[in-house]
N, CA, C and O of each residue as an XYZ file, in Angstrom:
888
protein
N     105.809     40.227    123.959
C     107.034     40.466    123.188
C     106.809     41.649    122.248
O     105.866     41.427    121.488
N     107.403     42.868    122.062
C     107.566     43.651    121.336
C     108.156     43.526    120.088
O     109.240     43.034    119.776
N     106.929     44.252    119.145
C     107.814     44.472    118.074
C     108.602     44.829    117.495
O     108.743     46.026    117.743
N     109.531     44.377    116.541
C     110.937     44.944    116.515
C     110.935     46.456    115.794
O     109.970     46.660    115.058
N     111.689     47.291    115.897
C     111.513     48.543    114.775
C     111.985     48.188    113.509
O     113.052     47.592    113.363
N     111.056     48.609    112.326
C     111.886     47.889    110.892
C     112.342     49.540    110.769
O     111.714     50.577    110.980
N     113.689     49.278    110.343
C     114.320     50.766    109.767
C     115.204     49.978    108.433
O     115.564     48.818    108.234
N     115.329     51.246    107.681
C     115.804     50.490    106.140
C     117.363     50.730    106.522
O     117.789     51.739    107.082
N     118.008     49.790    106.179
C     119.337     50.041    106.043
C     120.165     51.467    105.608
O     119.541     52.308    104.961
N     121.639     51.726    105.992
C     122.024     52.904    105.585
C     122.097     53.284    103.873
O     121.995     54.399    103.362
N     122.270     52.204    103.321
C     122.453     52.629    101.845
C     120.909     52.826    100.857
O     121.015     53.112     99.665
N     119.344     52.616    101.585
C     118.365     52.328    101.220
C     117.629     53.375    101.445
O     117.654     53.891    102.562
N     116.659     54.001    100.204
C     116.074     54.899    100.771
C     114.738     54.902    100.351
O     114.613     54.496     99.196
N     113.689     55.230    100.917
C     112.375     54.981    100.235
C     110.886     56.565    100.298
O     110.542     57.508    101.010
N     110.621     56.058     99.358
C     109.259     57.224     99.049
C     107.852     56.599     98.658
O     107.695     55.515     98.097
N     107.224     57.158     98.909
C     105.589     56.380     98.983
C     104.562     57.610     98.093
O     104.155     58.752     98.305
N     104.476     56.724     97.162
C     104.224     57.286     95.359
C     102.677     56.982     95.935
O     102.540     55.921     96.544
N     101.287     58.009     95.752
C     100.168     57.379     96.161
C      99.752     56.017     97.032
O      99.771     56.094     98.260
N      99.325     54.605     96.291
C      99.310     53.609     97.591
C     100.863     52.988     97.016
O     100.992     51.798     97.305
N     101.820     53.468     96.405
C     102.828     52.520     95.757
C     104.216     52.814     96.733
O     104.595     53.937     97.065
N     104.725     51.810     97.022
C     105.772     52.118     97.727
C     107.555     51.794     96.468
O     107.749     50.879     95.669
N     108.417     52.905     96.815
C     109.317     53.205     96.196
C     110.486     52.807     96.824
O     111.013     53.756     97.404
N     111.232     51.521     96.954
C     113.035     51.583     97.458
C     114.039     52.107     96.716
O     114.000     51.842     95.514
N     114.836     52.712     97.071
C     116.263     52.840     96.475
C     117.470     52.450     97.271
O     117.767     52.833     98.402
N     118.178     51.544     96.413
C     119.192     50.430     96.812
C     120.788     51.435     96.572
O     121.420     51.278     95.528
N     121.090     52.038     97.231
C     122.266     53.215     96.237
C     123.271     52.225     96.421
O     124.287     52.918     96.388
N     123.644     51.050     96.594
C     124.683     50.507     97.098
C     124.702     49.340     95.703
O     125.655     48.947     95.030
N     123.310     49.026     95.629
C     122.914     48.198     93.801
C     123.201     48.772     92.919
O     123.848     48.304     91.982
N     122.617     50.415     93.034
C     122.031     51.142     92.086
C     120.962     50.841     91.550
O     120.630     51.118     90.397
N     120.124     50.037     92.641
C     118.736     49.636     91.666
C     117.343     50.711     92.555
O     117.492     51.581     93.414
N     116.431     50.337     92.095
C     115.197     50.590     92.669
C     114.403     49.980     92.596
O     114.361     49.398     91.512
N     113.138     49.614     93.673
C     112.384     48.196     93.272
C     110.847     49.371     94.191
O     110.647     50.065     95.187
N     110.073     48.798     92.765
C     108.456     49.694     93.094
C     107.323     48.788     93.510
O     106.935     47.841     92.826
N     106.816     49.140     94.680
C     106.265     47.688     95.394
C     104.841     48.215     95.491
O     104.374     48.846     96.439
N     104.249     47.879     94.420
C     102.621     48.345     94.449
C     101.752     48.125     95.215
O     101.432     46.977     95.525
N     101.068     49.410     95.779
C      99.776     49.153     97.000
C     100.311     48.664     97.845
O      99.487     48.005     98.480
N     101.897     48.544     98.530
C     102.718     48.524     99.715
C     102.654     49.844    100.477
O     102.909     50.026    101.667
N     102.355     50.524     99.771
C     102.499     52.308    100.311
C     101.094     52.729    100.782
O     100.767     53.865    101.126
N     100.233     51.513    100.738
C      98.852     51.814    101.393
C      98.823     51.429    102.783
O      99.185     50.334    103.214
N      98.356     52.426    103.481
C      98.329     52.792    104.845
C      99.886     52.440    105.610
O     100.036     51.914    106.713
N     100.678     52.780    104.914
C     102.045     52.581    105.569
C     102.504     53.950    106.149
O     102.171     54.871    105.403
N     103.136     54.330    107.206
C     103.344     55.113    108.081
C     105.243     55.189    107.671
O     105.882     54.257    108.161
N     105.857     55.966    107.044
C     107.230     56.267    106.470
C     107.767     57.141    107.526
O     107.612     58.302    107.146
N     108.294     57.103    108.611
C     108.960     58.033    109.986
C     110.511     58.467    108.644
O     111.159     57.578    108.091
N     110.721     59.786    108.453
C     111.652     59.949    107.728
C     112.585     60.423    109.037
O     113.634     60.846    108.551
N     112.624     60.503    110.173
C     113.444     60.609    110.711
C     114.267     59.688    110.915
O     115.464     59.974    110.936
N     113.815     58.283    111.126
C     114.756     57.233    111.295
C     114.728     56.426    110.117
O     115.470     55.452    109.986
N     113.607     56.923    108.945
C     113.378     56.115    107.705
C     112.948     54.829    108.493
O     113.581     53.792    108.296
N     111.826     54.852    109.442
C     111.033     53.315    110.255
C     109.878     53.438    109.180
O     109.415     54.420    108.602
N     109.578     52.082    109.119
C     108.729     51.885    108.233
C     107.651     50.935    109.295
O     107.907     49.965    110.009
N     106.142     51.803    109.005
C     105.166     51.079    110.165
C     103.639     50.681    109.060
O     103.023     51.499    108.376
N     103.419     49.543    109.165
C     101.872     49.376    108.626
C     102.284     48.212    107.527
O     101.492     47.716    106.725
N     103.854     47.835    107.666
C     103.574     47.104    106.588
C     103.208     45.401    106.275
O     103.750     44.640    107.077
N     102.524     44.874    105.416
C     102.395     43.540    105.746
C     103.341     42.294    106.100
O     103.981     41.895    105.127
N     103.552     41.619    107.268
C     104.292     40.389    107.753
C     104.909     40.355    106.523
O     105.823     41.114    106.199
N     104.345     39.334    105.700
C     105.053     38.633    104.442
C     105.784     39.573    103.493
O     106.752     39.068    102.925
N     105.550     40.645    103.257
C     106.439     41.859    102.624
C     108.237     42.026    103.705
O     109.390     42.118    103.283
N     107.749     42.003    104.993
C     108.546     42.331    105.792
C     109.777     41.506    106.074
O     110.875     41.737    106.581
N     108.998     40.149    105.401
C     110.521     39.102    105.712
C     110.942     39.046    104.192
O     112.068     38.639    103.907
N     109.979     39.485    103.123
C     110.685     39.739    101.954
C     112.022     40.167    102.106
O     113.154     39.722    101.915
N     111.355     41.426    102.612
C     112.487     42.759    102.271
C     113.605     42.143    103.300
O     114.783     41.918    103.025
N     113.177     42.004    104.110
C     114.807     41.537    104.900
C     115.473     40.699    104.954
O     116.402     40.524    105.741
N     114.957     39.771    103.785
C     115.668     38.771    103.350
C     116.330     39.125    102.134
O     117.111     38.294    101.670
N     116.105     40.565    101.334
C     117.081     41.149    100.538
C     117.665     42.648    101.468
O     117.760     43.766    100.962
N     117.931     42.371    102.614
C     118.462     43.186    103.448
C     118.203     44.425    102.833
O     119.051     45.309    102.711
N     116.580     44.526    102.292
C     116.119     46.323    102.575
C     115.595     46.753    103.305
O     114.978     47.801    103.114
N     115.618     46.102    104.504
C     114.972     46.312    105.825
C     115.563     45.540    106.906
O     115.760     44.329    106.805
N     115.826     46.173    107.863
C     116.563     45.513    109.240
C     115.894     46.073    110.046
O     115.391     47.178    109.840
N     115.724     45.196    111.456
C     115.275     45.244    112.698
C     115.918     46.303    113.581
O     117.136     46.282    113.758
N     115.162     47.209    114.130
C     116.957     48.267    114.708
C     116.022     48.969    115.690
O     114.864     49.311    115.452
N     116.680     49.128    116.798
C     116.147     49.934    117.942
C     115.589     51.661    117.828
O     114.510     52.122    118.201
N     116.322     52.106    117.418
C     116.635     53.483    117.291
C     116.584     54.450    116.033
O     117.335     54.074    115.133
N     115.899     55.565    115.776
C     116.421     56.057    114.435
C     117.734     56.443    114.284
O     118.320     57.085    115.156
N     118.346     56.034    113.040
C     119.599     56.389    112.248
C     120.047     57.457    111.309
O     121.165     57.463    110.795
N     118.823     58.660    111.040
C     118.529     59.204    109.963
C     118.484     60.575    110.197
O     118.184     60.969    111.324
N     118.733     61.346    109.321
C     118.243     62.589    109.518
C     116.771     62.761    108.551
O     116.420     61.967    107.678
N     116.267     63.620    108.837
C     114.535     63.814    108.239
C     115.232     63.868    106.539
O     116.442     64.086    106.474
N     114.806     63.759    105.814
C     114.780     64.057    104.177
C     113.965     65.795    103.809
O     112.785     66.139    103.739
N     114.922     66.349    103.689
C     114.312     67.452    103.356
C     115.082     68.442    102.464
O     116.280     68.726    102.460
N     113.641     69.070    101.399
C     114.228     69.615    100.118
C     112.471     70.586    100.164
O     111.342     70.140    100.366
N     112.888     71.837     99.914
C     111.864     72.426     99.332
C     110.940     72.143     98.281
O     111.426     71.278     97.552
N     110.071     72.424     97.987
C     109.017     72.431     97.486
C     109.583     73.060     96.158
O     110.066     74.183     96.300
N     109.605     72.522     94.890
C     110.513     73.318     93.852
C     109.119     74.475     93.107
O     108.184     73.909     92.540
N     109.122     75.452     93.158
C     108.444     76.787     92.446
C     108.879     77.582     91.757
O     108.127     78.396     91.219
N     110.347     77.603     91.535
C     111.035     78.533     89.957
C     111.873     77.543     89.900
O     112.412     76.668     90.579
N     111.783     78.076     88.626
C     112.991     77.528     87.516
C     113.941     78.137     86.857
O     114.458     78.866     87.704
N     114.507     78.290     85.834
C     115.154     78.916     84.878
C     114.780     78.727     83.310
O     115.365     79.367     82.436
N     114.069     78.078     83.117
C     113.868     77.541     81.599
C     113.030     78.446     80.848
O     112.697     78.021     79.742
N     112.658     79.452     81.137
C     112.136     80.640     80.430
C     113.022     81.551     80.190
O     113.835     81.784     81.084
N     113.101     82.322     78.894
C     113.599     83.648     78.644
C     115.012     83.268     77.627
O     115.049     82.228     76.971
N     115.708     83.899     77.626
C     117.105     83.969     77.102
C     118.053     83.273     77.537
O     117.914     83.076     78.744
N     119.477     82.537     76.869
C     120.426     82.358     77.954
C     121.389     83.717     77.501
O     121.329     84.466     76.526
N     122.439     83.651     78.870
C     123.342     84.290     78.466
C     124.668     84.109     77.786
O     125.056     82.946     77.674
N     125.612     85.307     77.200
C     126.352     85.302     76.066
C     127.526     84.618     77.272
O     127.582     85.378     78.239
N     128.308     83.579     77.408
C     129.181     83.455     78.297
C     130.146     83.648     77.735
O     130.240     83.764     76.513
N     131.187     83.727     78.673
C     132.684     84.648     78.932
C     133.802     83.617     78.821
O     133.492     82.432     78.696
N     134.857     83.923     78.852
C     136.271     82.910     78.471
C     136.182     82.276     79.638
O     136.144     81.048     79.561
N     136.130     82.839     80.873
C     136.597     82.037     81.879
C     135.279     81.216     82.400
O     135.609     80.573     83.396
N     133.704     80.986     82.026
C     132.574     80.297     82.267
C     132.779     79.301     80.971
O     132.242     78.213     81.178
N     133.547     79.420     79.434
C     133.768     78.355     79.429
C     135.062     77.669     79.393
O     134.788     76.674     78.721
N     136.202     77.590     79.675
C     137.227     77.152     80.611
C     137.070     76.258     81.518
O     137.811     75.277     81.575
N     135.896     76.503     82.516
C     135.815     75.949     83.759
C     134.845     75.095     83.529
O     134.779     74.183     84.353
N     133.853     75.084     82.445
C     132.826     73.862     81.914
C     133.459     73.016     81.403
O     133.165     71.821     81.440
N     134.687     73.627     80.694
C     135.843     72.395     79.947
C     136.798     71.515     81.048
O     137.254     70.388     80.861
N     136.967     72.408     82.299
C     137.226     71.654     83.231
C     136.661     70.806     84.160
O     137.183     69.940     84.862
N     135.162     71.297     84.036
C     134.004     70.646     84.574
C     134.393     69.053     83.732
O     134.889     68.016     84.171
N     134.010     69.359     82.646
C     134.194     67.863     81.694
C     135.609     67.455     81.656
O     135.600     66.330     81.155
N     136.590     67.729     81.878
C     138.028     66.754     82.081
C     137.565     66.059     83.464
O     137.568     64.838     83.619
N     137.266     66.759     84.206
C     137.054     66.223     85.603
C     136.050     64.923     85.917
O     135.976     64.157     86.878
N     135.446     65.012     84.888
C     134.448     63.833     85.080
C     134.567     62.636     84.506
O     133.677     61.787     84.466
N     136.577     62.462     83.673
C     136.827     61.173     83.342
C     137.275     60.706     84.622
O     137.422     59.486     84.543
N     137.644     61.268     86.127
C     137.936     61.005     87.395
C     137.134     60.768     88.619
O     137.310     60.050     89.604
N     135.805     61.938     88.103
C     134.948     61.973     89.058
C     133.551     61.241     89.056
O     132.767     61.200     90.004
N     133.333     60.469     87.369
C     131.850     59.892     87.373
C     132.180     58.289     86.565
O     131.818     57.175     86.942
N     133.193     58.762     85.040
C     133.239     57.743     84.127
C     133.626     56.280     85.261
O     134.509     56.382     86.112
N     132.882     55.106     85.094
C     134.031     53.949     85.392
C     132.874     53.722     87.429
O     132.717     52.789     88.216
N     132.559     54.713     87.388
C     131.779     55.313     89.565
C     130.623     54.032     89.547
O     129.824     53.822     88.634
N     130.742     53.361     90.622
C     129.694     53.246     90.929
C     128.785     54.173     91.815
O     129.153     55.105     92.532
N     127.409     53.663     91.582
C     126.457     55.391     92.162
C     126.943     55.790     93.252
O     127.230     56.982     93.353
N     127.228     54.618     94.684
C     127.223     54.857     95.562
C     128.546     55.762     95.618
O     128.838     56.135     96.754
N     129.178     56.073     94.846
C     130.912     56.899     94.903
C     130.422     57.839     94.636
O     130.119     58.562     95.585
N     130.136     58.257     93.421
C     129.338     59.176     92.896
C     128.670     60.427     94.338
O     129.032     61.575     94.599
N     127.485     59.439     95.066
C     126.878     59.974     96.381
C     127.498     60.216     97.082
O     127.089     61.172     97.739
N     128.763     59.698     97.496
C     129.277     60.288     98.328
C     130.712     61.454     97.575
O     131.263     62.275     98.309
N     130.945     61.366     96.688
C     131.783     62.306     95.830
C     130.734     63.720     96.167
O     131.142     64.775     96.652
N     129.538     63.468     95.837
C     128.681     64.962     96.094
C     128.538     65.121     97.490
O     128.308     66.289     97.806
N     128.581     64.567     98.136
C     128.202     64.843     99.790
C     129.529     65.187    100.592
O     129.747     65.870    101.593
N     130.420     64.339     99.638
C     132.225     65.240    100.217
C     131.897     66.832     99.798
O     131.734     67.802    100.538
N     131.863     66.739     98.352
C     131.692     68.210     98.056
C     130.730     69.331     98.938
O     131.028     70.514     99.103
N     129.318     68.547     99.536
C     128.622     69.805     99.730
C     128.868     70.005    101.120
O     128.252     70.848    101.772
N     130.073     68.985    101.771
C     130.304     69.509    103.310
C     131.244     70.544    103.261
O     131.419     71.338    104.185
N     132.107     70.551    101.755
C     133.486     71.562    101.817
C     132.763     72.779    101.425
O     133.291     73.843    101.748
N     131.445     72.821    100.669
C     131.162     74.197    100.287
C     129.783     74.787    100.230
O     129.389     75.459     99.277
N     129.011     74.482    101.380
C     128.269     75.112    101.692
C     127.094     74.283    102.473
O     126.839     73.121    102.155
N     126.509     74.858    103.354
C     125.298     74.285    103.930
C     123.965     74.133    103.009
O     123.592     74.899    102.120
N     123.442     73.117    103.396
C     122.321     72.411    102.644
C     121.273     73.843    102.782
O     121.467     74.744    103.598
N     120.334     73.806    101.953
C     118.710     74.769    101.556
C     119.119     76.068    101.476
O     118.413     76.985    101.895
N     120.511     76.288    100.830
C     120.534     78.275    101.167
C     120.066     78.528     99.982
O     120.069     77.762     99.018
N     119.775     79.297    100.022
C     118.654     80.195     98.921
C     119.232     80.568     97.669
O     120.421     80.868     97.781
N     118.805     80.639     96.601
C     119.886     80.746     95.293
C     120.117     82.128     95.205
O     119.267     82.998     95.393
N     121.787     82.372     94.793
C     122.036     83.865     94.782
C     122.317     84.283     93.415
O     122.580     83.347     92.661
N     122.328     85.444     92.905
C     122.716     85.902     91.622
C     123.673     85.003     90.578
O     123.603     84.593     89.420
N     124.770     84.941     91.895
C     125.719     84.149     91.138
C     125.413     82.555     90.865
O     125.864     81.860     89.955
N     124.892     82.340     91.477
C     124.437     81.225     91.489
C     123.571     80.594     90.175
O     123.643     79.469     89.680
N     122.939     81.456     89.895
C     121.738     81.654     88.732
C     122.213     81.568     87.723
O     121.972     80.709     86.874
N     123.263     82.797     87.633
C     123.988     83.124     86.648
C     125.091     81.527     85.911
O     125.360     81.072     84.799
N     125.248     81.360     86.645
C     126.108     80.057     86.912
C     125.331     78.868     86.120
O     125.953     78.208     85.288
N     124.360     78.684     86.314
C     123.398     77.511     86.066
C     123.023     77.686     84.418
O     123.164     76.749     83.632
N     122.522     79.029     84.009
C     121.997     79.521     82.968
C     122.865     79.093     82.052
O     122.426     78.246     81.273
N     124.770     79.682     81.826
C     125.727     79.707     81.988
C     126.384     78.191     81.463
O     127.206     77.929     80.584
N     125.535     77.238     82.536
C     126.091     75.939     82.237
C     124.902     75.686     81.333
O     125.351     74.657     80.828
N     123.605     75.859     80.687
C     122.447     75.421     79.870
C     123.328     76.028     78.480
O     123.377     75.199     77.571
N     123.885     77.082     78.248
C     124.148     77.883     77.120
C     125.142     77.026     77.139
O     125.269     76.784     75.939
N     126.084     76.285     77.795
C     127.140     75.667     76.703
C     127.187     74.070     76.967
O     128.297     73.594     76.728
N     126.062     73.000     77.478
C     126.073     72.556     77.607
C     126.016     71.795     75.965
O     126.798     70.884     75.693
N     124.965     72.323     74.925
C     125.505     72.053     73.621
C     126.630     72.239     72.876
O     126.663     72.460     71.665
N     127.683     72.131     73.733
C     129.028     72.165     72.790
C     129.301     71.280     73.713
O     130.505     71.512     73.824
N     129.101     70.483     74.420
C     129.560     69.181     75.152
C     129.713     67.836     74.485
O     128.655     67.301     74.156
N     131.159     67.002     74.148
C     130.472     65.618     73.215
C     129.979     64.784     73.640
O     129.953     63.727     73.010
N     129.393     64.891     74.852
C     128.518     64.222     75.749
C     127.794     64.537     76.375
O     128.121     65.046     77.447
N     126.632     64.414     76.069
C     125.074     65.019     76.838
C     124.919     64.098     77.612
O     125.309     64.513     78.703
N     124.409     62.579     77.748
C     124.067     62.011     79.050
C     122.637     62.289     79.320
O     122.011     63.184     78.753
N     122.025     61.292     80.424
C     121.090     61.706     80.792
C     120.968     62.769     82.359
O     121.589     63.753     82.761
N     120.281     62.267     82.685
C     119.613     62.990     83.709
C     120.939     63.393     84.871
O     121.359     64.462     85.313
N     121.379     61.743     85.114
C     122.651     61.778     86.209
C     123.729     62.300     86.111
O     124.363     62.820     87.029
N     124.177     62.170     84.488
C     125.316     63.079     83.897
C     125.198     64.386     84.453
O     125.904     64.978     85.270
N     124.052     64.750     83.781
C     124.152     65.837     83.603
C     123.982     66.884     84.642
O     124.351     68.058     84.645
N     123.210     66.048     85.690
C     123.360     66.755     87.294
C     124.700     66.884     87.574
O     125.157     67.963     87.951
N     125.636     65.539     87.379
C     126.811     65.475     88.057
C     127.248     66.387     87.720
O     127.517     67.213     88.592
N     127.668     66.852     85.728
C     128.244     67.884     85.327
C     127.954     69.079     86.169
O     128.706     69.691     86.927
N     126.656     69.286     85.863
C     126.383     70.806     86.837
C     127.042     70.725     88.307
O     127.613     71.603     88.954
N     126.837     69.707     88.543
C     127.706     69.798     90.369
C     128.937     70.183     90.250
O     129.403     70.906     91.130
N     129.988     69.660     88.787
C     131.454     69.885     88.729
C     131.160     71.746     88.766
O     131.427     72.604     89.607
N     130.500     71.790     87.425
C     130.466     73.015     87.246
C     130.268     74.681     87.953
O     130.609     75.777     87.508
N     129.473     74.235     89.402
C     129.184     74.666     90.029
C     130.642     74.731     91.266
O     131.133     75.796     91.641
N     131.010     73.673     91.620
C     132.250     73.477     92.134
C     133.302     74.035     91.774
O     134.242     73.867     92.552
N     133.578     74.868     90.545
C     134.727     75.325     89.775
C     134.599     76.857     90.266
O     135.418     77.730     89.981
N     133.724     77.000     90.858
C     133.604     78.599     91.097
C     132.905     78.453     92.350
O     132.159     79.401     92.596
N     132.945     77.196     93.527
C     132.887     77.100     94.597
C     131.550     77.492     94.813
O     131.511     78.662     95.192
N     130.624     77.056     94.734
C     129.623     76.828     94.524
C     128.648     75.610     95.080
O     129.225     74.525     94.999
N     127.792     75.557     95.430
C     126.609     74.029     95.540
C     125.567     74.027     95.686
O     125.359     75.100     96.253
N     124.336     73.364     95.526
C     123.360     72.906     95.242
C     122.618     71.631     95.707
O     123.393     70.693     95.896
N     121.381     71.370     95.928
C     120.931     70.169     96.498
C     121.116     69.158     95.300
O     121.222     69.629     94.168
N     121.152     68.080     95.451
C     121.293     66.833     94.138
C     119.574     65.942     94.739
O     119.361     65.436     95.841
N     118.746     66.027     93.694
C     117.793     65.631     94.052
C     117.189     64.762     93.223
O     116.904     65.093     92.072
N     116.857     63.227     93.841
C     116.585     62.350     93.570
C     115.189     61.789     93.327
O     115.001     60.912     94.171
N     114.120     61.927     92.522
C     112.632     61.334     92.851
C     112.138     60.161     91.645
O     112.615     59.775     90.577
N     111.250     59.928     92.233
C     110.456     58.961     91.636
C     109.109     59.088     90.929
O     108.692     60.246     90.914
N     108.304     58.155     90.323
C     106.804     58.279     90.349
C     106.698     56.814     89.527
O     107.570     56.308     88.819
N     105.277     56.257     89.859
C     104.648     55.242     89.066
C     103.811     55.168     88.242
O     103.077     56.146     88.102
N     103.630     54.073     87.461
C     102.585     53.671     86.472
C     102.454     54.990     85.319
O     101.495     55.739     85.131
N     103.935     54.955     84.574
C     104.412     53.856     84.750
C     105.592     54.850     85.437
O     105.777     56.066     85.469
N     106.532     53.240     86.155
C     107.485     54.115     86.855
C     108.821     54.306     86.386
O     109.448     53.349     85.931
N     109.343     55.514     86.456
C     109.957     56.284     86.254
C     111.072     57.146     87.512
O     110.607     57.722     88.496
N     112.587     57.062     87.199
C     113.347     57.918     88.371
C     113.585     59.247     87.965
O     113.281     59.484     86.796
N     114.121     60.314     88.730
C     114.490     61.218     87.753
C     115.664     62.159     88.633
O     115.868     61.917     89.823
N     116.132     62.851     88.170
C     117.275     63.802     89.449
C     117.437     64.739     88.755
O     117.132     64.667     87.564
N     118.116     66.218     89.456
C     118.130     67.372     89.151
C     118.395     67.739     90.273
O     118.121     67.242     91.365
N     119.265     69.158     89.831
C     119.433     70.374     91.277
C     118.444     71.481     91.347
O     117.935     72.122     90.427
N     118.249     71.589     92.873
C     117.677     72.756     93.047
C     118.609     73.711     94.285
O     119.603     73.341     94.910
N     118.035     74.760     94.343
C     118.829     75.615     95.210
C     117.652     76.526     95.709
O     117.047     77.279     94.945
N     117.372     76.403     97.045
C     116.197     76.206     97.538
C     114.730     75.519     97.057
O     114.467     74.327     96.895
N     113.829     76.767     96.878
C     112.773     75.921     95.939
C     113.074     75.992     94.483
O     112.286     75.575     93.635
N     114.514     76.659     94.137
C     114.588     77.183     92.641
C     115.228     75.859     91.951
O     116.053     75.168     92.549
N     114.840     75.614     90.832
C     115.405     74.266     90.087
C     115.950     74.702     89.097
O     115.385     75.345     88.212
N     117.621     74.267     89.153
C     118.712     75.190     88.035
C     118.415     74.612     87.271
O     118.057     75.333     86.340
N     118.291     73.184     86.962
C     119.080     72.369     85.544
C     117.431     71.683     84.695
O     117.519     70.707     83.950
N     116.089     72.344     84.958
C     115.031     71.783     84.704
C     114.160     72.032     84.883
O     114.378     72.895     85.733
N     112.528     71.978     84.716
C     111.244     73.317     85.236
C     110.535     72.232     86.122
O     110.489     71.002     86.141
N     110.044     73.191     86.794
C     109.164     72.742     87.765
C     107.968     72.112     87.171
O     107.433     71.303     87.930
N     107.363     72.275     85.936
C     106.515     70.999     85.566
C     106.458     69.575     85.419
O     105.640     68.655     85.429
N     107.891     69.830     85.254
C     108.512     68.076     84.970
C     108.879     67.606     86.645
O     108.582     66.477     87.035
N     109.552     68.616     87.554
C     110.097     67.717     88.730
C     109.169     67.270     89.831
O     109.423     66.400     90.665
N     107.908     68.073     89.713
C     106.772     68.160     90.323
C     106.035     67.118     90.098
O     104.958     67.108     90.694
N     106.388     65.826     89.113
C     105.593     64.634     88.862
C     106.478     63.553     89.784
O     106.422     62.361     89.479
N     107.260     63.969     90.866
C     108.291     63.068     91.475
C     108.280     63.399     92.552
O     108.650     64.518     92.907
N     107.837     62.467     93.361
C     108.473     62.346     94.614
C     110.225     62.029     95.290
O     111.162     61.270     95.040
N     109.969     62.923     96.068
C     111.421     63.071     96.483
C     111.758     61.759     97.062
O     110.930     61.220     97.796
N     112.931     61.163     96.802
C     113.458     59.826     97.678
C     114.606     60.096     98.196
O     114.848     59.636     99.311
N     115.637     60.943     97.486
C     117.288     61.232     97.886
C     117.621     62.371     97.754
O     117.540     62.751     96.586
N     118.008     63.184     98.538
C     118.755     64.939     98.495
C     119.757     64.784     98.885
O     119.932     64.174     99.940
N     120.961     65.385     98.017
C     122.637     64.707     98.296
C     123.092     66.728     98.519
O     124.247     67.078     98.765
């Protein structure tokens, strides 16, 4: 009798932190960090199959349906560059009437587009967006840059800073107002553990430096 293929469900996504294994539930909004599970486990990101892992873990998880039995991969590979620039050095720039206008519209937009969301709306609110305006890993362009910097210089006149998710989302509106997009990138790390998100646009990271995103493994690119 063959064994069945374990593949994680569509809303579940996982990353393997040294021997620590990482779920994300986008449908909970939770994440659950399963220590020394990620030792000698074999992660197929094409179908997200999960191989090496122990029996008794296995009827865990699929008895909180983070893992199902499934023939076939369902997935596309997970892929996001390697982040190596940033923006967080140097000056910002002096912005213009109409960069902030469209940050003010960035923020009306997000009593519609985030306040009240569960994540999983949210994920797919950005994944509507990045099919209408542009293909995933293109390389960051002038405007693009300019754009990001742009949104750092007036993000302190915002009456709401937010954390991490806000403030990606904002940049996604913001970026959207001048037709625009960016990867939405999701990682992890343990002990202790910690989530974290930010955009990048190729290996370049608009909204944060590469010292900080570089302690995270990637789990979700929207």
């Amino acid at each position: 009798m063959s064994h069945p293929n374990w593949q994680l469900p569509p809303a579940v996504y996982a990353a393997v932190y040294g021997d620590d294994l990482v779920l994300l539930d986008t449908a909970r909004d939770a994440y659950f960090c399963l220590p020394d599970a990620g030792a000698g486990l074999r992660l197929e990101f094409a179908g997200h199959a999960l191989e090496g892992l122990d029996p008794d873990l296995i009827a865990e998880l699929a008895a909180m349906d983070l893992l199902r039995a499934g023939e076939a991969p369902t997935r596309a590979p997970l892929s996001v560059a390697a982040p190596i620039l940033d923006l967080m050095s140097g000056s910002l720039p002096k912005t213009d009437w109409t960069e902030a206008a469209d940050f003010a519209g960035a923020l009306a937009a997000m009593t519609w587009t985030y306040y009240r969301r569960p994540f999983a709306r949210l994920l797919a609110s950005a994944l509507a967006r990045r099919g209408r305006l542009g293909a995933r890993d293109a390389p960051a362009s002038a405007i693009l840059e300019r754009r990001a910097l742009a949104y750092r210089a007036l993000l302190p006149w915002s009456p709401v800073q937010g954390a991490c998710l806000f403030q990606a989302f904002l940049l996604l509106e913001f970026l959207g107002q001048a037709g625009l997009a960016a990867d939405w990138v999701f990682g992890v790390r343990t002990w202790p553990f910690s989530a974290h998100c930010w955009l990048q646009a190729g290996p370049l990271v608009l909204n944060d430096s590469v010292e900080r995103v570089s302690a995270y493994r990637p789990i979700l690119v929207v």
